[in-house]
One Martini backbone bead per residue (centre of mass of N, CA, C, O) as a GRO file, in nm:
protein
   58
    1UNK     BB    1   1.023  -1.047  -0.440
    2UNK     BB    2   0.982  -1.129  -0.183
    3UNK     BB    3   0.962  -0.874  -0.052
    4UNK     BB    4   0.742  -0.748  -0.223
    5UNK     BB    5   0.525  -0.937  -0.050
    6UNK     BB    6   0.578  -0.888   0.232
    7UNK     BB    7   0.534  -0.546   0.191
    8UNK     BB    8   0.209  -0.588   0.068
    9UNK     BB    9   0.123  -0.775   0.340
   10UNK     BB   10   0.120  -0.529   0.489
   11UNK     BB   11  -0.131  -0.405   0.736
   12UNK     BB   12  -0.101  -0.137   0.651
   13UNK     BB   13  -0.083   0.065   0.395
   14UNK     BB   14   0.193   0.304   0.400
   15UNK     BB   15   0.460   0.505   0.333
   16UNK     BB   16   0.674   0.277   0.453
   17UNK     BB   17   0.607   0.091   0.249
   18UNK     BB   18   0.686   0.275  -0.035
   19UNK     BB   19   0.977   0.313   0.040
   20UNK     BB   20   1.028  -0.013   0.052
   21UNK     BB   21   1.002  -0.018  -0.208
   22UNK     BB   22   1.163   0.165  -0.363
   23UNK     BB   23   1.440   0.094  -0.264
   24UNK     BB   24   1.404  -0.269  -0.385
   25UNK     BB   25   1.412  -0.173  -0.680
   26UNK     BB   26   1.436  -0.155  -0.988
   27UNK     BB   27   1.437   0.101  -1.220
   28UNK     BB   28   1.230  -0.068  -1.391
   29UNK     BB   29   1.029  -0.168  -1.125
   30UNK     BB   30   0.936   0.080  -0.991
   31UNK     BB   31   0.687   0.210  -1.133
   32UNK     BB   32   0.491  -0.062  -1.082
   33UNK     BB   33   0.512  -0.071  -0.771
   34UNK     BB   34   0.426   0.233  -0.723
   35UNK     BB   35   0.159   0.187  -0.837
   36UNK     BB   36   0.084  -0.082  -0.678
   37UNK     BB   37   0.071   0.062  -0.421
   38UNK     BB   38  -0.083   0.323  -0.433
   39UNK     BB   39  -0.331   0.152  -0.499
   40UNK     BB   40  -0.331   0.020  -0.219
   41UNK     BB   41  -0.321   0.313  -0.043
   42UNK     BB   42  -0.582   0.406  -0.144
   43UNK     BB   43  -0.778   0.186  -0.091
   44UNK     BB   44  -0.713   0.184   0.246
   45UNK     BB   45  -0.863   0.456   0.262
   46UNK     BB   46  -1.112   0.445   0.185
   47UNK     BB   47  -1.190   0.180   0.358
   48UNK     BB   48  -1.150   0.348   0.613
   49UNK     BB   49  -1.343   0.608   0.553
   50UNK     BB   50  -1.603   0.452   0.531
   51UNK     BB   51  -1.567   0.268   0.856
   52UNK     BB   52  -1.573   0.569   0.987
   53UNK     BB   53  -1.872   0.677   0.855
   54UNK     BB   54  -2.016   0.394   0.985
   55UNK     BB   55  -2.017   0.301   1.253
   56UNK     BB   56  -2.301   0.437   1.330
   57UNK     BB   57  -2.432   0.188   1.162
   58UNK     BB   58  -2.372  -0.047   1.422
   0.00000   0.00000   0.00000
């Protein structure tokens, strides 16, 4: 469970962090993390291309 929020905690969520719950979870909570990781890593895509949109209202 340490390693699962220590790798939740990196910034940002990418494919490798993916990996990384994937890896460490097991067969029961895997698809829990990694549903909680993938909706974390839409959401830092979606935050990051809003503030590459707005950029330029800065």
């Amino acid at each position: 469970m340490e390693n699962l929020k220590r790798i939740l905690l990196k910034q940002p969520i990418d494919s490798k962090v993916l990996e990384d719950i994937y890896k460490i979870t097991d067969a029961d909570e895997k698809m829990d993390w990694v549903l909680i990781a993938s909706l974390a890593y839409n959401y830092c895509a979606i935050k990051n291309k809003r503030t590459e949109r707005n950029k330029h209202l800065v």
